[in-house]
N, C-alpha and C positions, 0 to 999 in steps of 0.2 A: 372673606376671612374664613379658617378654618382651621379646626384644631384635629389633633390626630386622636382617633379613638383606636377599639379595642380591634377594630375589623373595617379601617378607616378612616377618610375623614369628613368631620364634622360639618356641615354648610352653615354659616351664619352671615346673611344678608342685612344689611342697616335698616334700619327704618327709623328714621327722626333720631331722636339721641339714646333708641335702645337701637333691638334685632328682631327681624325674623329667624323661626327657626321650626324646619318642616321636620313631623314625627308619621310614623307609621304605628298605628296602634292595632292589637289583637285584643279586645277586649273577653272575660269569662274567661281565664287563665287560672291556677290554679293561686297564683300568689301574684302581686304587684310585682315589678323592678324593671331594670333598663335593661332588654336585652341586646344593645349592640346600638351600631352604626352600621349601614347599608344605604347605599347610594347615595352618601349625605345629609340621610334622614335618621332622626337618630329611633332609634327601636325601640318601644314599648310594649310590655304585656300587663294589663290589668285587671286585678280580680273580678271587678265590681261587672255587671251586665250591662251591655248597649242600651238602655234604656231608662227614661225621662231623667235624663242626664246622669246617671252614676259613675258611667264610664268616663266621663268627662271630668267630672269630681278628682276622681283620683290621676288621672293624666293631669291636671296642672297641680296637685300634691307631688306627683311624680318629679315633675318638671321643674318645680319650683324647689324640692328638695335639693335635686340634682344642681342647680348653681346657685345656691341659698339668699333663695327670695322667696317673698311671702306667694304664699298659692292667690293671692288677690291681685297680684302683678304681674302674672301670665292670662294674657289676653289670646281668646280664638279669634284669629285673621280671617282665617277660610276652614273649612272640613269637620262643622259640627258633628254631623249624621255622617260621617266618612272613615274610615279607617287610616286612609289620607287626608292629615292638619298640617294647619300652619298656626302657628302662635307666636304672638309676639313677646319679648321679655325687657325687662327695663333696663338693659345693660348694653353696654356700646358692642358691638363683636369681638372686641379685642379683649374685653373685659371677659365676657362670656365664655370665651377662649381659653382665657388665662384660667377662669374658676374651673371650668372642664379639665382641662390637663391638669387643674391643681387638683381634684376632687373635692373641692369644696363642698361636703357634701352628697357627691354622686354616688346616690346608695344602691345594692344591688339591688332589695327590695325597699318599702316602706311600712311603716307602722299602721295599722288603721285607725281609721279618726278617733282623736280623744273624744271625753264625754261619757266614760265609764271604764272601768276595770279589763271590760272585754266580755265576762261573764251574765249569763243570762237570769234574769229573775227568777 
């Protein structure tokens, strides 16, 4: 299955009664958001640094924004420590699909995590 993105299309392989679905992450960018489709993997850049999972944090906020599911139901498959992931999501492909070309959600950027104002003490 595959939906058409902005510079492509989309890859989404089944797995049990959701999908897989392979991301290309740049992490330390200067702001979150999705920047495209290539090669079937969908594009990411994320603020946060490759390191003791931050970047990872915000790839499934990312992700989970992007076809609005909760970030606790974007599972890593494969490419924790990789810039090359797979993750899986709890939705059929067809479904996944459909929220993708809806937008349901698929924001350019993201919010950073609640849990304050934003401002610092």
């Amino acid at each position: 299955m595959s939906a058409r993105g902005a510079s492509g299309d989309l890859e989404l392989q089944p797995d049990g009664a959701g999908s897989r679905l392979r991301l290309r992450v740049s992490a330390g960018a200067s702001r979150s958001r999705v920047a495209g489709i290539h090669g079937g993997a969908l594009k990411l850049s994320v603020a946060a640094p490759p390191e003791k999972g931050k970047a990872n944090r915000d790839v499934k906020r990312l992700v989970a924004a992007a076809f609005g599911v909760a970030p606790r139901e974007v599972e890593f498959v494969a490419g924790e420590t990789s810039p090359d992931k797979v993750v899986r999501l709890p939705l059929s492909p067809g479904e996944a699909a459909a929220r993708w070309a809806a937008g349901a959600g698929a924001p350019d950027t993201i919010a950073p995590p609640s849990g304050g104002d934003g401002r610092k003490p």
